[in-house]
C-alpha positions as CSV (number, residue, x, y, z in Angstrom):
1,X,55.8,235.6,96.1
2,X,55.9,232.1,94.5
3,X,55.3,232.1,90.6
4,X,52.0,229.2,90.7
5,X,52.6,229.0,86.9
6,X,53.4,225.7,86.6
7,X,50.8,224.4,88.7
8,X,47.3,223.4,87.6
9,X,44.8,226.0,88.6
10,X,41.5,224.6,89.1
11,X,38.6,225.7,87.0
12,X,35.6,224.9,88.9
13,X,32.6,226.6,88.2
14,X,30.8,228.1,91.1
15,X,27.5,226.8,91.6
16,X,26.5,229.7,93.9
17,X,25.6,231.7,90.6
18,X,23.8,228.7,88.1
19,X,20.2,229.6,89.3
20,X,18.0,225.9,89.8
21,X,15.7,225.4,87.2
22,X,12.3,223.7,87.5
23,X,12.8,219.7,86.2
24,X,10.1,217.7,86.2
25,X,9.6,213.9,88.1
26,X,11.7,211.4,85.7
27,X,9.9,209.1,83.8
28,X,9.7,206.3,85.5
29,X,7.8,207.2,87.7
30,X,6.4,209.8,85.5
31,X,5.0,208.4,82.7
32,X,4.8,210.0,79.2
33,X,2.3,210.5,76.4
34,X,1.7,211.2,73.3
35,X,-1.0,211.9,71.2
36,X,-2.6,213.8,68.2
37,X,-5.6,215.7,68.3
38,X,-7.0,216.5,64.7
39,X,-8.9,220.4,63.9
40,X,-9.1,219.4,59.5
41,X,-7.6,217.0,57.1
42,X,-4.4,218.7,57.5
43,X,-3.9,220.1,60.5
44,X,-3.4,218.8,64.2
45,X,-2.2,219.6,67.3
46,X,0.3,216.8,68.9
47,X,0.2,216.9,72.9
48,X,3.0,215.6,74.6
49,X,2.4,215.6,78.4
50,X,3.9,213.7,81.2
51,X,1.8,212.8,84.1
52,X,2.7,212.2,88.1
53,X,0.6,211.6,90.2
54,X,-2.5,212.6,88.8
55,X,-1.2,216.3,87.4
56,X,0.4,217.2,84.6
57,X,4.0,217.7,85.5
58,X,5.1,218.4,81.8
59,X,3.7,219.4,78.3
60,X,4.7,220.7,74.7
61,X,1.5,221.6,72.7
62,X,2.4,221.6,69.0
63,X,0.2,223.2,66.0
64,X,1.5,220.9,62.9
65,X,0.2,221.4,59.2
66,X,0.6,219.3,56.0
67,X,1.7,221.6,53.0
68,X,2.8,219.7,49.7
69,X,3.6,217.0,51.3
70,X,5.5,218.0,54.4
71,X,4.8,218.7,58.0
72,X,5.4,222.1,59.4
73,X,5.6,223.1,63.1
74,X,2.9,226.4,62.8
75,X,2.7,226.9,67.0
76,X,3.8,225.8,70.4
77,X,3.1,226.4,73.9
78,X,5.5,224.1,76.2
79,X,7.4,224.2,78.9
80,X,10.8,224.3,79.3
81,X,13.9,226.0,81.0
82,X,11.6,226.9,84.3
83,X,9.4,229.0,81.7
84,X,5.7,228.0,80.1
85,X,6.2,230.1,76.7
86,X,4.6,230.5,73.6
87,X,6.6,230.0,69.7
88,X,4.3,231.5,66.5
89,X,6.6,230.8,63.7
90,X,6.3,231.5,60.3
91,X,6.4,229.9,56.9
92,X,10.5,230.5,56.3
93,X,10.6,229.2,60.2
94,X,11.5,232.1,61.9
95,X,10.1,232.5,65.6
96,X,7.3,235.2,65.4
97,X,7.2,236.2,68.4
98,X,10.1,234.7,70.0
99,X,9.8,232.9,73.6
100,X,6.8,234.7,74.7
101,X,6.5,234.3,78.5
102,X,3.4,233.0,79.7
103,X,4.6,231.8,83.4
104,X,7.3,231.2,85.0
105,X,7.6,228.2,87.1
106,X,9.6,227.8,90.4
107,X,12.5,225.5,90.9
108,X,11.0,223.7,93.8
109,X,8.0,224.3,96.1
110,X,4.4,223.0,96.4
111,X,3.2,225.3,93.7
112,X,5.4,224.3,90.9
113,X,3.3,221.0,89.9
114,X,0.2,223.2,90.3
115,X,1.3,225.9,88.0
116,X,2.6,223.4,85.2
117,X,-1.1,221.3,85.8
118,X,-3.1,224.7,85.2
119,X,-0.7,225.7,82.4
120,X,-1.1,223.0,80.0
121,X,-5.0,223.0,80.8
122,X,-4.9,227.1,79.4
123,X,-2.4,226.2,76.4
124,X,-4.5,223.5,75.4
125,X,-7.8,225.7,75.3
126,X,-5.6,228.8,73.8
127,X,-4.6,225.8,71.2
128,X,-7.6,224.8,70.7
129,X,-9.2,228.5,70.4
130,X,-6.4,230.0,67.8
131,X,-5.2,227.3,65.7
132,X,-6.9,229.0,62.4
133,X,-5.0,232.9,63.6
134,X,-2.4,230.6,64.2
135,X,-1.9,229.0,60.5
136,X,-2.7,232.0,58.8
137,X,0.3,234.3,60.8
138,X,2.4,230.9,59.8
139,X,1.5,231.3,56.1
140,X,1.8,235.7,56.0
141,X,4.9,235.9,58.2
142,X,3.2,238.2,60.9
């Protein structure tokens, strides 16, 4: 047997075993907002969503409070890495609850626009509905 020492071995990864992960439609054609949506004085939630045609392809829902003078991130729902999840985080900013699955949304397929459409619609109503349990698990730590 030859010694392949001095040759270059090749160090390819094999693709076989990266699993796809859902991405949504770039932007263009997508096309991206942003927007606030005030609950008091101090607190908001900021929606980022991207829209194709005519569905919600993409979102992060963020609960943000003002606290002597500087913003804090209190809760999110998004959806990233192929997964809508849920972050409750504390005061000291550690992840409550860490990625909480809510759904999990296929690479490809005629569902996965459908799932990530519905998704956003429930985060935004959940949101909505626990921003005050929200702020006060972000101000005790639990």
């Amino acid at each position: 047997m030859a010694n392949n020492s001095g040759k270059r071995r090749s160090r390819l990864v094999d693709m076989v075993t990266i699993p796809k992960q859902y991405k949504p439609p770039a932007c263009p054609p997508a096309v991206e907002m942003n927007f606030p949506l005030e609950l008091t004085e101090t607190d908001h939630l900021h929606v980022r969503q991207v829209l194709y045609r005519d569905r919600v392809v993409d979102f992060a829902i963020m609960q943000l409070t003002w606290e002597d003078g500087t913003r804090h991130e209190v809760a999110r729902i998004d959806c990233c890495h192929s997964v809508i999840h849920r972050h409750q985080f504390a005061k000291d900013g550690r992840d409550l609850d860490g990625h909480l699955e809510i759904k999990v949304i296929p690479p490809d397929g005629g569902d996965r626009w459908n799932i990530v459409h519905a998704g956003y619609f429930e985060a935004l109503s959940v949101m909505q509905e626990e921003w005050a349990d929200n702020l006060r698990r972000w101000r005790d730590g639990q």
